[in-house]
RODO-2510 file (C-alpha; in nm, 4 decimals, decimal comma):
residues 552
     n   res          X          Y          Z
     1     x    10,8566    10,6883     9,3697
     2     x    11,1474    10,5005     9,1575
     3     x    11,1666    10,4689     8,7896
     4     x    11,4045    10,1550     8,6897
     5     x    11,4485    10,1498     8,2972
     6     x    11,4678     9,7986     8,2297
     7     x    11,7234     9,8373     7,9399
     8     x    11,7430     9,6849     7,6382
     9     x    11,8434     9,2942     7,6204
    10     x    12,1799     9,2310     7,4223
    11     x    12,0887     9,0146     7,1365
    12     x    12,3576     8,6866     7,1719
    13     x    12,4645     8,6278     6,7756
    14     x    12,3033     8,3000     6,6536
    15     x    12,4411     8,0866     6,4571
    16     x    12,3119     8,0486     6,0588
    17     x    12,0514     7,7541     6,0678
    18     x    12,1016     7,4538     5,8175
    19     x    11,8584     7,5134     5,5317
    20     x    11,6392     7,2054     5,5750
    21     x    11,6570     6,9201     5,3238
    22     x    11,3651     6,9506     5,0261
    23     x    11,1040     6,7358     5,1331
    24     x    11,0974     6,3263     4,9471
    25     x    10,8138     6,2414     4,6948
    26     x    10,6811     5,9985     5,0063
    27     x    10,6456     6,2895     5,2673
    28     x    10,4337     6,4985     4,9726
    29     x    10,2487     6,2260     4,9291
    30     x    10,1508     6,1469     5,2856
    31     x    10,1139     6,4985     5,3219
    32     x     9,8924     6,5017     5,0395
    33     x     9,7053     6,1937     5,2070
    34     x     9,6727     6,3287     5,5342
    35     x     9,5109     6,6220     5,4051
    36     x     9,2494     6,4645     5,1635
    37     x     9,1753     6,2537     5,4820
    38     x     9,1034     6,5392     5,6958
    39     x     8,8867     6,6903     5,4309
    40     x     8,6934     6,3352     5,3931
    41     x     8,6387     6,3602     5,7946
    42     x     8,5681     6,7148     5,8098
    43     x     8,2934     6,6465     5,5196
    44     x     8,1639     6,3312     5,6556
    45     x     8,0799     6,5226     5,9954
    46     x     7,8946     6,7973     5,8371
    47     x     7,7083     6,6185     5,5638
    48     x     7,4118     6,4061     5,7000
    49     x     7,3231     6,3389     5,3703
    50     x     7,6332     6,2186     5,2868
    51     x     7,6791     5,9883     5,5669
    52     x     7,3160     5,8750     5,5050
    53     x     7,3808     5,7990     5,1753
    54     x     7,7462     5,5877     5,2332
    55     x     7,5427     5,3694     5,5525
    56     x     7,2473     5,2815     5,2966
    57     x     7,5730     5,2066     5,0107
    58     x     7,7416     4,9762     5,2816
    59     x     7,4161     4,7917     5,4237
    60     x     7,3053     4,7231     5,0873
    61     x     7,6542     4,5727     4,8967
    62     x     7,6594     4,3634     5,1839
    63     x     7,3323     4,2342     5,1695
    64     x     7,3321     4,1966     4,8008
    65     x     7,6565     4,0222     4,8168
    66     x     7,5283     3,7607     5,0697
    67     x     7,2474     3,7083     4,8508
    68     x     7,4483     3,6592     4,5186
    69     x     7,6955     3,4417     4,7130
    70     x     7,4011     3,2520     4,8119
    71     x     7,1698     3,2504     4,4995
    72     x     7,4896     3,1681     4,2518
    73     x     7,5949     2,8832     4,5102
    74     x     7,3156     2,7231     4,5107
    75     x     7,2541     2,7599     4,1026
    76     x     7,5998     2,6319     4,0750
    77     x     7,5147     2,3562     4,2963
    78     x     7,1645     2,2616     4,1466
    79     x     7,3366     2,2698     3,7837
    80     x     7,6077     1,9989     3,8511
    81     x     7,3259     1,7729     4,0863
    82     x     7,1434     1,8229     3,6869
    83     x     7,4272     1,7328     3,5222
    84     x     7,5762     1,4262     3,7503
    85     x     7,2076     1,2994     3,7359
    86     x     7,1770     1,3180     3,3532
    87     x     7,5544     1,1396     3,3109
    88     x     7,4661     0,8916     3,5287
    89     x     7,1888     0,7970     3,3627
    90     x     7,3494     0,8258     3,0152
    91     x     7,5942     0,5197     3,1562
    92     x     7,2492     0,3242     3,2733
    93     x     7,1482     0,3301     2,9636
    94     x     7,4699     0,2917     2,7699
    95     x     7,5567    -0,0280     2,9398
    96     x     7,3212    -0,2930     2,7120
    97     x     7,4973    -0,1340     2,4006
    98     x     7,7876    -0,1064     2,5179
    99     x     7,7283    -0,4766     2,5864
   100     x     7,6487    -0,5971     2,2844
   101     x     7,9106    -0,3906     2,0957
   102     x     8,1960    -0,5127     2,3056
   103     x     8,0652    -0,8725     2,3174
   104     x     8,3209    -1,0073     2,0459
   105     x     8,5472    -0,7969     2,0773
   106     x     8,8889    -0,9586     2,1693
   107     x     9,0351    -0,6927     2,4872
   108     x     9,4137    -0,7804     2,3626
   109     x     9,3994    -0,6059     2,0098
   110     x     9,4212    -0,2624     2,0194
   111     x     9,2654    -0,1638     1,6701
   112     x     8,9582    -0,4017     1,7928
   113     x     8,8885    -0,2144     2,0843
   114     x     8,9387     0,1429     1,9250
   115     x     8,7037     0,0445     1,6604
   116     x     8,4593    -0,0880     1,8818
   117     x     8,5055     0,2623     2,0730
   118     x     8,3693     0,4327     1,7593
   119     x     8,1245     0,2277     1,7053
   120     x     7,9788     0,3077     2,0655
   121     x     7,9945     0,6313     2,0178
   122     x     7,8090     0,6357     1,6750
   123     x     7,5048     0,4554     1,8719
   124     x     7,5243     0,6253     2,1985
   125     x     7,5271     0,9792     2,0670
   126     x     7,2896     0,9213     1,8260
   127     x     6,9949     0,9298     2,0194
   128     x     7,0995     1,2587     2,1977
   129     x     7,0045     1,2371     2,5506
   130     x     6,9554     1,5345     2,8160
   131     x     7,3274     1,4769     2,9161
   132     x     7,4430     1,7132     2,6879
   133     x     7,7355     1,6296     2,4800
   134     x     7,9944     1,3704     2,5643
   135     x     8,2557     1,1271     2,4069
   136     x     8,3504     0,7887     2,5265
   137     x     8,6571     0,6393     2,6769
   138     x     8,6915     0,2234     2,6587
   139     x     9,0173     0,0996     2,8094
   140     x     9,0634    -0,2491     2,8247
   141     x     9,1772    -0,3911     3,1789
   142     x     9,5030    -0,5585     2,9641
   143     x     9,7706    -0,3311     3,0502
   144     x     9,9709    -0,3646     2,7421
   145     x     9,6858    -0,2027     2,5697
   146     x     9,6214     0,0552     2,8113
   147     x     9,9416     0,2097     2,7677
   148     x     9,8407     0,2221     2,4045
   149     x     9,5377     0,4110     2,4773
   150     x     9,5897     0,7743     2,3677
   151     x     9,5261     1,0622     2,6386
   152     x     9,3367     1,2036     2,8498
   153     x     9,4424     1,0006     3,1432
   154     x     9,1541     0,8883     3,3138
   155     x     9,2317     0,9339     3,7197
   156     x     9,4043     0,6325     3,8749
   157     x     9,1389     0,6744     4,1779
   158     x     8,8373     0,5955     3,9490
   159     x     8,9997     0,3468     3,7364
   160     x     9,0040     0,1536     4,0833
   161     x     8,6734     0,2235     4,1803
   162     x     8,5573     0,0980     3,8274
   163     x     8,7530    -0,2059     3,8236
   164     x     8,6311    -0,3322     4,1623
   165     x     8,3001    -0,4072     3,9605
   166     x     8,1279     0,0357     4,0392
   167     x     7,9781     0,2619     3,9081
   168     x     8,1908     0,6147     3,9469
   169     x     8,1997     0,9125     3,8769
   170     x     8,4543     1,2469     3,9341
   171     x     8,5493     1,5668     3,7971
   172     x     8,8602     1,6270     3,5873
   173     x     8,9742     1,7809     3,2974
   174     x     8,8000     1,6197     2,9517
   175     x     8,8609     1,7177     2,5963
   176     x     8,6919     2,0150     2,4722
   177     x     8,5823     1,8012     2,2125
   178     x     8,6941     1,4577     2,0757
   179     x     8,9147     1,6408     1,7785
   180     x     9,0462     1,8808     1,9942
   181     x     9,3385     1,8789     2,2536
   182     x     9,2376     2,1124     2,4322
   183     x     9,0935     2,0749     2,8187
   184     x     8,8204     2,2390     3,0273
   185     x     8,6618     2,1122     3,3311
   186     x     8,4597     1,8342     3,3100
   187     x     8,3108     1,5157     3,4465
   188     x     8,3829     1,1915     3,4200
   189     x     8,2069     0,8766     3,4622
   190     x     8,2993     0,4876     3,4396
   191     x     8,1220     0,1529     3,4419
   192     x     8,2495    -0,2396     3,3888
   193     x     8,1390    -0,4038     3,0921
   194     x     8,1673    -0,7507     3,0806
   195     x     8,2586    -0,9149     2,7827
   196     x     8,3409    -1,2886     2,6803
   197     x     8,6511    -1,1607     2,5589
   198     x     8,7546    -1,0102     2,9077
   199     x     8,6432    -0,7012     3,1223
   200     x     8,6343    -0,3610     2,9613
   201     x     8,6425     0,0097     3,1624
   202     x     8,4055     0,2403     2,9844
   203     x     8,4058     0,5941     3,0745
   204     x     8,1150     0,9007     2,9756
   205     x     8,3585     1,2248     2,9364
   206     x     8,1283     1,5117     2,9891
   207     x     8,2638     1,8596     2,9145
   208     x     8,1548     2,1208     3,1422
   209     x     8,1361     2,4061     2,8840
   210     x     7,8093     2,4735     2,9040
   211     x     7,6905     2,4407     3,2599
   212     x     8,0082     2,7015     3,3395
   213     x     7,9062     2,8913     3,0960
   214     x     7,5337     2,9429     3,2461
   215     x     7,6449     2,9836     3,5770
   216     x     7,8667     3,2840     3,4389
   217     x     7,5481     3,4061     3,2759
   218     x     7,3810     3,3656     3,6084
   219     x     7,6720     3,5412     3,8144
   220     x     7,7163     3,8368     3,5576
   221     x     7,3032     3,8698     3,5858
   222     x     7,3186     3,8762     4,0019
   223     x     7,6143     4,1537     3,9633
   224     x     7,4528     4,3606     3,7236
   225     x     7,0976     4,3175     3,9509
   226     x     7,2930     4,3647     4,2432
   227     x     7,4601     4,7251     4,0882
   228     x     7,1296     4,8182     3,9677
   229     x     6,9697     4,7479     4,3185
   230     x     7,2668     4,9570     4,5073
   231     x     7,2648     5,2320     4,2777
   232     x     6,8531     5,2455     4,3043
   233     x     6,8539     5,2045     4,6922
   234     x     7,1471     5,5204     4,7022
   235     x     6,9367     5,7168     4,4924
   236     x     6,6145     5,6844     4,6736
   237     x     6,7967     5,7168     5,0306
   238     x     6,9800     6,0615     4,8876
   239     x     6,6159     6,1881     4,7534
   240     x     6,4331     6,0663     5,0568
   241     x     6,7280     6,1998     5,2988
   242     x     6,7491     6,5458     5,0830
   243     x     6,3849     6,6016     5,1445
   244     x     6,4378     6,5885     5,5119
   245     x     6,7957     6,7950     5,4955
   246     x     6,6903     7,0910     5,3069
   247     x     6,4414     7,2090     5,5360
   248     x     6,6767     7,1615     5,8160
   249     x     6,9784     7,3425     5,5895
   250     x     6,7212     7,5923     5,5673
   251     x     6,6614     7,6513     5,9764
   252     x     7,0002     7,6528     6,0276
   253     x     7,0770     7,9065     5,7394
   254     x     6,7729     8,0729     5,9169
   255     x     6,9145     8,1094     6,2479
   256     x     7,2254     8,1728     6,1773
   257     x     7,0844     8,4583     6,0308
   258     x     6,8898     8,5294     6,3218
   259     x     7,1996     8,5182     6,5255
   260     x     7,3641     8,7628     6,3087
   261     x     7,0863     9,0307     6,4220
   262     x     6,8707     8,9884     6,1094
   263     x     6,5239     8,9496     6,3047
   264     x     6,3064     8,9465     5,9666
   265     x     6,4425     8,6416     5,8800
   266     x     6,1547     8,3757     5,8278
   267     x     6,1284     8,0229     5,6956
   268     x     5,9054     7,9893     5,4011
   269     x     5,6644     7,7006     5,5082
   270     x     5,4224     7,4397     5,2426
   271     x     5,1979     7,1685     5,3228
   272     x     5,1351     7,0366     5,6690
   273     x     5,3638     6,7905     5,7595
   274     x     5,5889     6,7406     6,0153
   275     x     5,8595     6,9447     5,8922
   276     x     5,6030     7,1991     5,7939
   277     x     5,4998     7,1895     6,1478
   278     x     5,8759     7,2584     6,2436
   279     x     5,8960     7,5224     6,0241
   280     x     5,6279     7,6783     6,1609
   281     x     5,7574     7,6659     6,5092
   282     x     6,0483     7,7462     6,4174
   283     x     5,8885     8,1100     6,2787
   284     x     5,7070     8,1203     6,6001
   285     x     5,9738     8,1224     6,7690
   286     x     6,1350     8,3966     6,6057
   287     x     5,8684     8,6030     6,6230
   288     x     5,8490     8,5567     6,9628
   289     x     6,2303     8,6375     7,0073
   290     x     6,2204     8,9516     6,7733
   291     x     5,9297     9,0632     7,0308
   292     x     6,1481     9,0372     7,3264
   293     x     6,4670     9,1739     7,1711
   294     x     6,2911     9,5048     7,0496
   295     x     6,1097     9,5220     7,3998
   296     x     6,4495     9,4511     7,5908
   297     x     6,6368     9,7243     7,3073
   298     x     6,3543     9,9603     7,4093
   299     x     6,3859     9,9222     7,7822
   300     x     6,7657     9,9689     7,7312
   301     x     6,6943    10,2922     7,4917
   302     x     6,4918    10,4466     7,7570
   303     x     6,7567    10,3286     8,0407
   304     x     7,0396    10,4742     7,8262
   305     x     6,8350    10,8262     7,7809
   306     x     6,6995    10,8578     8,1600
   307     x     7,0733    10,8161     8,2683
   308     x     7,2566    11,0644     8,0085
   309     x     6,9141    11,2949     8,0851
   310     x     6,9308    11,2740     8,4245
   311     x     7,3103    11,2811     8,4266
   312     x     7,2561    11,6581     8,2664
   313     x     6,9951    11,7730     8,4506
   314     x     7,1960    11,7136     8,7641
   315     x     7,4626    11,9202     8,5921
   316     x     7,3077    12,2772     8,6698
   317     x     7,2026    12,2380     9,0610
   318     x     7,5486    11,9942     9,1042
   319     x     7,7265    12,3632     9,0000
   320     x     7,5103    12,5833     9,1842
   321     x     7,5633    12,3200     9,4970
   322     x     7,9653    12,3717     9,4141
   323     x     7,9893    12,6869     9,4187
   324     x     7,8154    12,7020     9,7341
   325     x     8,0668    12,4568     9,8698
   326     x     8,3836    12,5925     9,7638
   327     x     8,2404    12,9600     9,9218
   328     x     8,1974    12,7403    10,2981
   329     x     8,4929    12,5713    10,2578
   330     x     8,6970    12,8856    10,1491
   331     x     8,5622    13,0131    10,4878
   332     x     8,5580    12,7023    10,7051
   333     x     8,8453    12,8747    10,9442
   334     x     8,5749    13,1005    11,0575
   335     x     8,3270    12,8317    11,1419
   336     x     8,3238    12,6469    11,4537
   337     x     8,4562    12,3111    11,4039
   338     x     8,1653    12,1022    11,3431
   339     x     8,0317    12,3032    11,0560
   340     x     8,3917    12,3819    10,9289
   341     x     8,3908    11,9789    10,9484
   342     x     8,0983    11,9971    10,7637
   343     x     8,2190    12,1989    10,4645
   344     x     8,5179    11,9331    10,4118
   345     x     8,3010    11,6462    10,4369
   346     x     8,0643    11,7964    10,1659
   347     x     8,3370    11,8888     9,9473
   348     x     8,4732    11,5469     9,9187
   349     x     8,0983    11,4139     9,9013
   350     x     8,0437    11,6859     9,5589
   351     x     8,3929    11,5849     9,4181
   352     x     8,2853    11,1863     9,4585
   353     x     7,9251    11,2752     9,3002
   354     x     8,0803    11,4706     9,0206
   355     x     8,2946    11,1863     8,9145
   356     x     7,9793    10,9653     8,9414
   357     x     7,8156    11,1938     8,7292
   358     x     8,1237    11,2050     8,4449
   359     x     8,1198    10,8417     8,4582
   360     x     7,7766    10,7759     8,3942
   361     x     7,7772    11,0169     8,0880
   362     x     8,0680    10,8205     7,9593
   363     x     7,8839    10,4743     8,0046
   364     x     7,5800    10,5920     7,8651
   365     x     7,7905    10,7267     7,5455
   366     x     7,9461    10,3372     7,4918
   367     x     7,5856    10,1733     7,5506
   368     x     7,4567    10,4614     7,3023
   369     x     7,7713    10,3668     7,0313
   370     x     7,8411    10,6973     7,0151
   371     x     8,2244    10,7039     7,2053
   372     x     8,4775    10,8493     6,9352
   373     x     8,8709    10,7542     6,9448
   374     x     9,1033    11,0139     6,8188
   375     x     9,4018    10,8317     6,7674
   376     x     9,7832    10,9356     6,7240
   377     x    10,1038    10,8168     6,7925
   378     x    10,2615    10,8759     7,1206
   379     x    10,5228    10,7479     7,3054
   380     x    10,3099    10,5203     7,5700
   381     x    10,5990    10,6154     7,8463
   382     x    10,4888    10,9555     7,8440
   383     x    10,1107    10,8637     7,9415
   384     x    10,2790    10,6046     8,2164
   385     x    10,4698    10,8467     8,3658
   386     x    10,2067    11,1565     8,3652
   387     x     9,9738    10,8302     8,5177
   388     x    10,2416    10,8003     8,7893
   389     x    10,3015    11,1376     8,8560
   390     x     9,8737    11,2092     8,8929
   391     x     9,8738    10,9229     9,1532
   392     x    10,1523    11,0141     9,3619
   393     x     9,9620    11,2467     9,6853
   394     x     9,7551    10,8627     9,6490
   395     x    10,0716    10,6566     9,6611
   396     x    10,1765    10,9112     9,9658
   397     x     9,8669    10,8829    10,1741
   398     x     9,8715    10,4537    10,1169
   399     x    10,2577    10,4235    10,2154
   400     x    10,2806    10,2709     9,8848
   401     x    10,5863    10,3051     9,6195
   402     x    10,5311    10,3213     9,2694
   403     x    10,8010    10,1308     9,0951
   404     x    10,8002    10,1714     8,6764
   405     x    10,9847     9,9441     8,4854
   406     x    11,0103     9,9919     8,0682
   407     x    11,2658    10,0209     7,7997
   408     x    11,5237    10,3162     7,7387
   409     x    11,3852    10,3500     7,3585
   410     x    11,0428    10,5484     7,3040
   411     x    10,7366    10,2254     7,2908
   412     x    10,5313    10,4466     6,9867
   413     x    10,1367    10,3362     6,9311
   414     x     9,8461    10,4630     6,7983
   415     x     9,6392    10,5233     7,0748
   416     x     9,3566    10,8069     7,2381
   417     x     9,6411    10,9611     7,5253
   418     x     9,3082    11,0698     7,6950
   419     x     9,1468    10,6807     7,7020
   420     x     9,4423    10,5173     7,8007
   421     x     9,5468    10,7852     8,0587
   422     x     9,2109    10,7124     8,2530
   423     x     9,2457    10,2654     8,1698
   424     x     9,6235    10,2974     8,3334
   425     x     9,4808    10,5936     8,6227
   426     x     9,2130    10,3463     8,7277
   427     x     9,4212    10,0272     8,7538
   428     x     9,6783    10,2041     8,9294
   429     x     9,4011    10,4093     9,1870
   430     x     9,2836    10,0373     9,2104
   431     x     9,6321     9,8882     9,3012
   432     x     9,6826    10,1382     9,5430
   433     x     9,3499    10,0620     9,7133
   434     x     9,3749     9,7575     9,7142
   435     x     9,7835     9,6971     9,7643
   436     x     9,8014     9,6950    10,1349
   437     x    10,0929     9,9642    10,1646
   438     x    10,3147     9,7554     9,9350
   439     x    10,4892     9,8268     9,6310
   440     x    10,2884     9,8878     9,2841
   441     x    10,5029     9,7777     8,9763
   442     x    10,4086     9,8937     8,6601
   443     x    10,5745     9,7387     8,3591
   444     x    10,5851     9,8459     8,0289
   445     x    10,6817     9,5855     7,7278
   446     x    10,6478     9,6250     7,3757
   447     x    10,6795     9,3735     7,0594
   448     x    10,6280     9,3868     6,5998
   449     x    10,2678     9,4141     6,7147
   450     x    10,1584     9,4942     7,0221
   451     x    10,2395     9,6996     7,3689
   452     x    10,1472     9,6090     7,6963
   453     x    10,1373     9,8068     8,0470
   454     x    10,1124     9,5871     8,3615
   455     x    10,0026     9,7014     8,6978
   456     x    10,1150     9,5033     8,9471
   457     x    10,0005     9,5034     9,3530
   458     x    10,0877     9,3113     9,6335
   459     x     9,7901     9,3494     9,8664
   460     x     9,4996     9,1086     9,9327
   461     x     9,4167     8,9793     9,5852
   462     x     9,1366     8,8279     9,4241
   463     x     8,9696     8,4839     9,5126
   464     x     8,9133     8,2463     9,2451
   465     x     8,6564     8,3941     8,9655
   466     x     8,6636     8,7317     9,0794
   467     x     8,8804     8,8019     8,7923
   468     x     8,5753     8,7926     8,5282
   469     x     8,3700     9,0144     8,7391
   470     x     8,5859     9,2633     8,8874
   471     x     8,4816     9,4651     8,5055
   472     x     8,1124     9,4668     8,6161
   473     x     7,9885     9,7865     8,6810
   474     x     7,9480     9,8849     9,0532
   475     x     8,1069     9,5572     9,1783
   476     x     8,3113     9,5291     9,4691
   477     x     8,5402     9,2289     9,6016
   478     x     8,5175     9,3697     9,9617
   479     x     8,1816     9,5341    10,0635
   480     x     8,3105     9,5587    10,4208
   481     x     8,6321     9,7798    10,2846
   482     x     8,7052    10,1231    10,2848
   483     x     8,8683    10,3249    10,0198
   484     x     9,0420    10,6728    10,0291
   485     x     8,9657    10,7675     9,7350
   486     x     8,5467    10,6816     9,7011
   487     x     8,5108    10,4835     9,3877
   488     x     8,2175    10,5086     9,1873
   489     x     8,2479    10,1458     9,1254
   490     x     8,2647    10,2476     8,6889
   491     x     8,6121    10,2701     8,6449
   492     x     8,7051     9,9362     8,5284
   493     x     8,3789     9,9061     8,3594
   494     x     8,4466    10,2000     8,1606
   495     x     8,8465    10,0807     8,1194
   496     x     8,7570     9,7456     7,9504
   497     x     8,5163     9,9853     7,7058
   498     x     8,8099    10,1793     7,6303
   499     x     9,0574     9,8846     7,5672
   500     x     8,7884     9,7651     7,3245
   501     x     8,7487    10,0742     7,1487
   502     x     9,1513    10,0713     7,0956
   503     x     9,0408     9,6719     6,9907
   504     x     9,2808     9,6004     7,2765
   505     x     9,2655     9,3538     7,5618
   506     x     9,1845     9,4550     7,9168
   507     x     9,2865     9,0893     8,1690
   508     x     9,2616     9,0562     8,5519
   509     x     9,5053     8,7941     8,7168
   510     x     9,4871     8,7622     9,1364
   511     x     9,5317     8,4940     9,3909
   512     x     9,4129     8,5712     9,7590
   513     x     9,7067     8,6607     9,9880
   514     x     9,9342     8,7422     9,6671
   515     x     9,7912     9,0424     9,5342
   516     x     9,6483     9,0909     9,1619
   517     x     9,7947     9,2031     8,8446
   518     x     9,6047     9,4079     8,5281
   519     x     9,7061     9,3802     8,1797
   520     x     9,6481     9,5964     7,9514
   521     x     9,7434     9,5133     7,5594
   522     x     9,7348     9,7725     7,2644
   523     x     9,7846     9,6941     6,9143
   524     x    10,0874     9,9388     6,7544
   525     x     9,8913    10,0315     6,4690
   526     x     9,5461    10,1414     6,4644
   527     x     9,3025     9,8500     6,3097
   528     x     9,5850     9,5811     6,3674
   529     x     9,4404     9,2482     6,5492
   530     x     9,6222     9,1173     6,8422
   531     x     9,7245     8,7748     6,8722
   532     x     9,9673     8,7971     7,1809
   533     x    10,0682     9,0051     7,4613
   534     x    10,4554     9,0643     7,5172
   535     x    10,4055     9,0141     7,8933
   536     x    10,1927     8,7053     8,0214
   537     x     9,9428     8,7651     8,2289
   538     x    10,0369     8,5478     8,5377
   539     x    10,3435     8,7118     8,6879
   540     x    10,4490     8,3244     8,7801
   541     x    10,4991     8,2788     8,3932
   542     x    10,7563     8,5438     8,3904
   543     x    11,0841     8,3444     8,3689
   544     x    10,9156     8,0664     8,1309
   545     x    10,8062     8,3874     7,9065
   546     x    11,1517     8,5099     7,8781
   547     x    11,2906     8,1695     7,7934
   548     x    10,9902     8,1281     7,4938
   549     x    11,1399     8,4358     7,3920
   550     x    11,4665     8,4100     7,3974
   551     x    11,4346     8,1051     7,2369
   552     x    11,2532     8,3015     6,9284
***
């Protein structure tokens, strides 16, 4: 057996890291972003109400909004059809007045024709027609006195379209009214008159004031309907979704409370609907469950008590049976060889079933809850190397050397010396089993938080999976193979119970052909949580471990 301290690693002196600039406004308020995102998505998963709710929002805007598109286009469009129609017949029947009131007038005087303009207006306006309110435009064809003629501008476009003997019409801005200089949209439309006195352009300017304004009375009533119908449709979805969430909020509150071993736990049903009907399956079920889980914790009570009672009751004949042993054995020299072989064989065969018997009581005091850890702090090398020193006749007899490998500086932990002398006698009894005559390397590491023993062997390994069940109780990765030593087939069982009483870890690593390694990780301080191991479970990590760390 060799014992190689490891030593202590010489810390290399790092340089002082830059202190890292203070983050910009943007970063923060991505950050900030990000995070409210996340918070949206995390919400939006676990809310079927709200997502629900936002679908019925979406669906309904955008069906509202084609509607209003399509109900204020086609008002919009119906209005001006009203209002063209009504114009052009204001200029049907404006055309005999305008007739007679232009028929002596001469087109080349400019205060004849604005006159007569006035005139026109007086009679057309008077009798108040359904074209709404309008105001009159009569330029004569003379040029010289259409550059006298005071704005608007009537389009170039229609002035053509009039003066090759049409009817016309077209939208463009108007006077608000005929004292004002103001312009809004409007429409305008133009006619020939014929006159003795030449050819005059007469044009209806109908202000648009009014028909915009109902449309914008019709497009503020579709938004507010539209808002009204959203907001009604949201509310009914949420009430009508809510009625269907709650009871399932309340199953899942239900079994979760189930699941946390409260078996009472019931869902209050009403009425006889379908989610009544679910509720009451749902209790059912429960009940049904709480049956088989008392039946199962009974069975297990009863298995628990017929193993510690047998377990005792073998106690007293198991000693009577021993000292009857040790007495043939003590005198096997005398006995002819057969029964002298006899007394051996039964000796080993007691000391095998009185280690059965030990570990029994021990598993039936961890399925009972009633195992007790008496903690203090030790130096964890001590418990290796009494481990080491206990397994050395079992090293001897496999051909096997036990190689230890751990700091120079005491590793201290709160631990139960007596627990973790049987978890690290076990592995190592195991190793040597199982380690084909080649070296067993135990390693001992220690961080801040945690301490870890590895036991390393080189034999035939495990095949892929066996790692998960080599803990079961009574399991075996060889049926066919011998041991030395006569396993009960509980000691890794009971090992992983004792790394979980020390809330420590207990991991299997193996590969046929390349042996197996066991890890066993403590926490330093009594209650402490681990998080990490200081030595990676897969002896292949090794190198890339050391890196990570040196790194840190």
């Amino acid at each position: 057996m060799d014992v190689v301290p490891a030593g202590a690693r010489a810390a290399a002196e790092r340089p002082r890291e830059p202190v890292p600039p203070r983050r910009s406004s943007v970063e923060a308020v991505s950050g900030g972003a990000r995070r409210a995102a996340r918070a949206v998505a995390r919400t939006w998963r676990r809310s079927l109400q709200l997502r629900v709710g936002a679908t019925t929002v979406v669906v309904t805007v955008v069906v509202v909004l084609v509607i209003g598109l399509f109900l204020v286009d086609k008002v919009d469009g119906g209005v001006l059809k009203a209002k063209r129609d009504a114009a052009v017949k204001q200029a049907k029947i404006g055309l005999p007045q305008a007739q007679r009131v232009l028929a002596d007038v001469d087109a080349g005087v400019f205060p004849d024709v604005s006159e007569a303009q006035s005139n026109l207006t007086t009679a057309l306006t008077a009798n108040g027609t359904s074209a709404g309110l309008f105001s009159i435009k009569i330029v004569p064809v003379s040029d010289t006195i259409a550059q006298q003629a005071p704005t608007p501008v009537i389009p170039q476009g229609l002035r053509d379209t009039v003066q090759a003997g049409n009817l016309a019409l077209q939208y463009a801005p108007v006077p608000q009214t005929t004292a004002s200089s103001r312009s809004v949209r409007g429409l305008i439309v133009g006619e020939p008159v014929k006159a003795r006195s030449g050819l005059f352009e007469l044009y209806y300017l109908f202000p648009l004031t009014a028909e915009e304004q109902t449309v914008s009375l019709i497009q503020r009533t579709v938004f507010i309907a539209g808002l009204a119908l959203v907001i009604l449709v949201l509310a009914i979805a949420l009430l009508v979704t809510r009625q269907v969430v709650r009871p399932v909020r309340v199953a899942a509150e239900t079994a979760g409370r189930l699941a946390a071993g409260d078996l009472s736990k019931r869902i209050a049903v009403s009425g006889t609907d379908d989610l009544a009907r679910l509720g009451e399956s749902f209790n059912d079920m429960a009940a049904s469950l709480q049956r088989q889980i008392r039946r199962l914790e009974d069975l297990s009570r009863l298995q628990r008590r017929f193993t510690s009672d047998v377990s005792h009751e073998l106690r007293t004949p198991l000693t009577t049976i021993r000292m009857a042993s040790e007495l043939l054995y003590a005198g096997r020299e005398d006995l002819p060889p057969e029964l002298s072989r006899s007394a051996e064989l039964m000796r080993d065969e007691l000391d095998r079933f009185e280690s059965l018997l030990g570990d029994l009581l021990e598993i039936s005091r961890y399925d009972a809850g009633v195992a007790n850890l008496e903690s203090e702090t030790v130096d964890i090398r001590g418990v290796v190397a009494s481990t080491v020193l206990a397994n050395a006749v079992l090293a001897a007899r496999h051909g096997s050397e036990i190689v230890v490998e751990q700091p120079d500086e005491p590793v201290t932990v709160d631990i139960d010396s007596r627990r973790v002398e049987r978890i690290l006698r076990n592995l190592l009894g195991n190793a040597l089993d199982h380690g084909e005559g080649e070296p067993v390397v135990v390693t001992v590491a220690a961080d801040a938080n945690a301490v870890a023993v590895t036991v390393r062997d080189h034999g035939v390994g495990l095949r892929p999976g066996e790692s998960s069940l080599v803990f079961n109780r009574f399991w075996r990765g060889d049926t066919s193979r011998s041991r030395l030593t006569g396993g009960t087939g509980l000691g890794l069982a009971i090992s992983l119970e004792d790394a979980r009483l020390h809330d420590g870890w207990l991991q299997a690593w193996g590969e046929r052909g390349r042996g197996a390694q066991f890890r066993l990780t403590l926490p330093r301080r009594a209650g402490h949580t681990l998080v990490s191991s200081p030595i990676p479970l897969n002896p292949d990590e090794t190198d890339e471990f050391d890196e990570e760390e040196d790194a840190r």
